[in-house]
C-alpha positions as MATLAB code, in Angstrom:
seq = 'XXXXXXXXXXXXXXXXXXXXXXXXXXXXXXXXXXXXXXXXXXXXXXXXXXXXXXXXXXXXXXXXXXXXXXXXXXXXXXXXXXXXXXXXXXXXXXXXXXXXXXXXXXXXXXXXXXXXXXXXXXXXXXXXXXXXXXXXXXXXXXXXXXXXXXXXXXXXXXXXXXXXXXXXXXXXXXXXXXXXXXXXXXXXXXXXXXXXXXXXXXXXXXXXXXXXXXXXXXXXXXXXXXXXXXXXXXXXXXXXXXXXXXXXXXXXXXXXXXXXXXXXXXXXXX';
ca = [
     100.554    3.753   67.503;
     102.028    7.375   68.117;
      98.220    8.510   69.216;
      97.650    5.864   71.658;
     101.713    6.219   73.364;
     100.856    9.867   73.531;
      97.470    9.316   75.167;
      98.460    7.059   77.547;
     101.298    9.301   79.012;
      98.752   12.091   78.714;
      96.964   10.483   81.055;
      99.588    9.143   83.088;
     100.929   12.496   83.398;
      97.226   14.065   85.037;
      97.847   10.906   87.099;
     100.938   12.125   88.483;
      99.694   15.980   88.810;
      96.824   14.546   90.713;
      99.154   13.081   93.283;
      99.983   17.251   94.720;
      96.625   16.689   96.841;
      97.735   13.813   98.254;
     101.089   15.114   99.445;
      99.454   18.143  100.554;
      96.500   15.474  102.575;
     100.023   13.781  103.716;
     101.670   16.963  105.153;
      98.446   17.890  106.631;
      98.425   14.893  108.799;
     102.045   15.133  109.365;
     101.268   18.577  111.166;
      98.575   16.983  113.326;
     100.698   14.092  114.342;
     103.520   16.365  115.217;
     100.972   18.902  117.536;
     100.194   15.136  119.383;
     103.982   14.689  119.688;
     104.397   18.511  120.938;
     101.459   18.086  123.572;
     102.183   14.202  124.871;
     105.546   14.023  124.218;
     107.659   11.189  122.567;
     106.660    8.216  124.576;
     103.187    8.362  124.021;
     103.608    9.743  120.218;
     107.108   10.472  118.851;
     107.425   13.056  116.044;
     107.275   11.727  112.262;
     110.667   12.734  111.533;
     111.746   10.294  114.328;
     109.621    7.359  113.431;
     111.120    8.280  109.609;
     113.974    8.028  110.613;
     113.542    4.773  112.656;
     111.627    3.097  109.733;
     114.926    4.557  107.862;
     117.121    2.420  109.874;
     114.671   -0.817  109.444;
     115.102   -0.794  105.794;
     118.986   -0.459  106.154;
     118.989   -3.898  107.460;
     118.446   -6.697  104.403;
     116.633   -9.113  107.140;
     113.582   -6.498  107.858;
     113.011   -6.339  103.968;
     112.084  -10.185  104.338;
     109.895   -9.587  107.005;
     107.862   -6.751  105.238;
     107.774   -8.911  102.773;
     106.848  -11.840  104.274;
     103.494   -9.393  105.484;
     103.072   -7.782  102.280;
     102.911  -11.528  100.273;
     100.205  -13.332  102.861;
      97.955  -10.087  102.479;
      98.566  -10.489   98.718;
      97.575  -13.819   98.208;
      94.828  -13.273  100.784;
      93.846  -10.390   99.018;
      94.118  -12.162   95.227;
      92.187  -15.285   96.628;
      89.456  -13.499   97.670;
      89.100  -10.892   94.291;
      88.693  -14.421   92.491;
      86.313  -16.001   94.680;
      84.543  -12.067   94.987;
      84.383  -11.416   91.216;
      83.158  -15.294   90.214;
      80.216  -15.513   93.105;
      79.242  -11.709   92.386;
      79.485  -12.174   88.761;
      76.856  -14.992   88.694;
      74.692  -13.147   91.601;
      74.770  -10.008   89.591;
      72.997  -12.336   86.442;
      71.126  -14.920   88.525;
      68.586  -13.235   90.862;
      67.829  -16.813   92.699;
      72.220  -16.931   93.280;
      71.912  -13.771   94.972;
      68.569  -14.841   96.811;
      70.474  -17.832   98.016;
      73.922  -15.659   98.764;
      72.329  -13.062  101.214;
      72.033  -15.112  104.079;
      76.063  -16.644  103.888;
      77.002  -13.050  103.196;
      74.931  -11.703  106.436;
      76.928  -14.644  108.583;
      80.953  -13.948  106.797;
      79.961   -9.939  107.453;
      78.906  -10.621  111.329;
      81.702  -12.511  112.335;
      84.564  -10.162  113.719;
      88.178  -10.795  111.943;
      89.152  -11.669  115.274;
      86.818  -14.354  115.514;
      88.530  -16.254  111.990;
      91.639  -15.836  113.597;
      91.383  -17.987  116.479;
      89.267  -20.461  114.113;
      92.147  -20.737  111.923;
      94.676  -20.714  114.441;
      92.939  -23.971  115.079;
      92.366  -25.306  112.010;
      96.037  -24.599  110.558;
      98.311  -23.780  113.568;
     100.931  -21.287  113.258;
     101.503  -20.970  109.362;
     101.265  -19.047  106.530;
      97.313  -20.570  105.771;
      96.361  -18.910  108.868;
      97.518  -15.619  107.828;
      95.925  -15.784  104.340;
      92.516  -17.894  104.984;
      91.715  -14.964  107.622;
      92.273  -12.178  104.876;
      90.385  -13.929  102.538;
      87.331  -14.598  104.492;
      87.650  -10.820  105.715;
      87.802   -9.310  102.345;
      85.889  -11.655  100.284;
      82.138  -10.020  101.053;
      82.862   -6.432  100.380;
      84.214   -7.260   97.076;
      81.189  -10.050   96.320;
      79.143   -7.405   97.276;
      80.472   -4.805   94.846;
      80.752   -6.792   91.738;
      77.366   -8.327   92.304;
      76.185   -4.357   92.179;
      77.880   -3.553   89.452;
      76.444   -6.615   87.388;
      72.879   -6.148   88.206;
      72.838   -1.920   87.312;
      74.425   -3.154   83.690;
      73.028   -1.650   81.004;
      70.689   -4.087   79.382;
      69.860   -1.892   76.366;
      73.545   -1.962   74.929;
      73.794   -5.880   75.747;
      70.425   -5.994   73.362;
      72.072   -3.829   71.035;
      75.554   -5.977   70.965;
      73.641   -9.311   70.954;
      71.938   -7.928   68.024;
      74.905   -7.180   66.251;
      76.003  -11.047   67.264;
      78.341  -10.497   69.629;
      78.313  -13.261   72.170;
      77.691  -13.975   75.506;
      81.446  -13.666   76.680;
      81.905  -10.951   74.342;
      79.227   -9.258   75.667;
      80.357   -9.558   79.362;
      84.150   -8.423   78.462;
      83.091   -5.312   76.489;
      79.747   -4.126   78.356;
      79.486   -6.369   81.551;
      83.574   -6.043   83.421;
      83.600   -2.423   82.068;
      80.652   -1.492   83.941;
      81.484   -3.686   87.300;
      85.103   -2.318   86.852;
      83.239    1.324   88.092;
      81.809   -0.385   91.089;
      84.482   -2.532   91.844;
      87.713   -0.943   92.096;
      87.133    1.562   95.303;
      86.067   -1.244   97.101;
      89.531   -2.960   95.710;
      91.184    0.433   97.037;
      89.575   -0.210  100.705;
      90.183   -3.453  100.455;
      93.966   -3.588  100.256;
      94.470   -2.108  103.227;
      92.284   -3.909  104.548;
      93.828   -7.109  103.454;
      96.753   -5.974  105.339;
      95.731   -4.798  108.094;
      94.259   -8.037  109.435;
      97.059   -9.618  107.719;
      99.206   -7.910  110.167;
      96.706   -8.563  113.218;
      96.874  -12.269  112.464;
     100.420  -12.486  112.294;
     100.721  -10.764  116.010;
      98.197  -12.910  117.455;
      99.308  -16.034  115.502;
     103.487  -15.840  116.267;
     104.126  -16.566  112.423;
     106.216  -13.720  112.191;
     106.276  -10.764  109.647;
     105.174   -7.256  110.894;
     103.222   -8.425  113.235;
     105.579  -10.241  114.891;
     107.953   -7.261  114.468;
     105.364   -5.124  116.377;
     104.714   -8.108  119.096;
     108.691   -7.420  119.868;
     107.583   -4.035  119.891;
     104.987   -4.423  122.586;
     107.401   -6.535  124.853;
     110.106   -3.394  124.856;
     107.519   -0.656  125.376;
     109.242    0.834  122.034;
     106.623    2.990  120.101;
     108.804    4.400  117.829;
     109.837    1.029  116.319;
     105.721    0.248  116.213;
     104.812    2.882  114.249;
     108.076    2.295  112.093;
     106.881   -0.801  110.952;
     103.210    1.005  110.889;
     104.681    2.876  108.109;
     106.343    0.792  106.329;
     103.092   -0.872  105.904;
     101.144    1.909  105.117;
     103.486    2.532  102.353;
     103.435   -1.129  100.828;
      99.504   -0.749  100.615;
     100.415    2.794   99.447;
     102.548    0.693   96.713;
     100.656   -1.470   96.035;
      97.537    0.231   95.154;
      99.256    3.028   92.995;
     101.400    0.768   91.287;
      99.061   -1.972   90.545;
      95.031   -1.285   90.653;
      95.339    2.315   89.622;
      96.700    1.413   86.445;
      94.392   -0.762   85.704;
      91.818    0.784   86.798;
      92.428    3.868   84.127;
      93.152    1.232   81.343;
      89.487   -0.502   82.179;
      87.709    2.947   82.522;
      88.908    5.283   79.882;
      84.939    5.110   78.589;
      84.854    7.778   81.456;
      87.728   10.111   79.566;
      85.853   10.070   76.071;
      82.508   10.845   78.070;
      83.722   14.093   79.165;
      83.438   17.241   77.901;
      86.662   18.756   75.989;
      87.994   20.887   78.931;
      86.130   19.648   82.148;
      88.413   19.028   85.084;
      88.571   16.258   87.313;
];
């Protein structure tokens, strides 16, 4: 028990040491945001300290903690709804060759259509509400991860499933210990993209759809010509997906893949 508490914090300490790149990939951009401010002044771009500060003063008031959250849950359950629908259909096109014969084509057609496109269609469908919001984030999102775990299934390593089966493990034995380990690799970057994503057009929808949340925080934005108050609430998003993805599928992530930690030389850096 002592072994496996220290290696976990082991790891969750390279984790956190890790993290210095970002910050310094952060204060990088900070610098080039703040040249834009210096050369087109604060109406076009105002300086990070004072969109900080402004997303400083959202937070300070309880009622803009609903509305971020309001945001953050639709892209969450748009986001969850379509890693279950993803995972299932990829899953049985990465072991069925005709499922992924007969996928290609529906794929090709959710891929072409623009988000933009599923928002007016489920403006129409469901009106202003909350199923507008989230069916548009899960079709959005839904191929890239179908895509990814389909991949991940079909380059398994059929040798070791011949060697488990003939040690009698079974066939959902087989896919828990060999087949999600291996689709885990493939998967998870595209679960890193597709966060954002998730609320990104989350965000879109609600402007366009008057449901409220940050987008309708940034339509009020738009009607008073107040930039720094848009990219406030720009940030504040940012950092939820920020959140979300360091909190959540990171974790995970190193639980699922710590095959890649005992595959590594003694000493070899990330």
């Amino acid at each position: 028990m002592t072994r496996v508490l220290a290696d976990r914090l082991g790891r969750l300490g390279r984790f956190l040491w890790a993290g210095w790149s970002g910050v310094a990939g952060i204060a990088l951009f900070a610098a080039l945001w703040q040249a834009g401010n210096e050369r087109y002044g604060d109406f076009i771009l105002p300086a990070p300290i004072d969109v900080s500060v402004a997303a400083w003063t959202i937070l300070r008031d309880t009622g803009n903690w609903a509305t971020a959250g309001l945001t953050i849950l639709r892209g969450f359950e748009g986001f969850g709804l379509s890693v279950a629908i993803g995972m299932i259909g990829g899953l049985a096109a990465g072991y069925s060759p005709a499922t992924m014969r007969l996928s290609r084509p529906i794929l090709t057609l959710l891929i072409g259509v623009p988000p933009i496109a599923w928002i007016v269609l489920a403006m129409i469908w469901f009106g202003s509400t909350d199923a507008t919001v989230i069916v548009t984030v899960a079709v959005a999102v839904t191929p890239m991860i179908f895509i990814s775990s389909a991949e991940g299934a079909m380059t398994r390593d059929r040798g070791l499933e011949d060697m488990a089966r003939a040690f009698g493990v079974g066939p959902f034995g087989r896919l828990r210990s060999i087949g999600l380990r291996h689709v885990a690799s493939y998967l998870f970057p595209i679960l890193s993209v597709s966060i954002g994503s998730a609320i990104k057009v989350a965000v879109m929808a609600e402007l366009l759809s008057n449901v409220g949340g940050i987008g309708g925080a940034l339509a009020m934005s738009r009607a008073t010509l107040d930039v720094g108050a848009a990219l406030a609430w720009i940030l504040l998003a940012v950092t939820g997906v920020v959140t979300i993805e360091y909190l959540l599928l990171r974790p995970i992530q190193a639980e699922l893949e710590r095959w890649r930690d005992a595959a590594r030389p003694w000493g070899v850096k990330r």
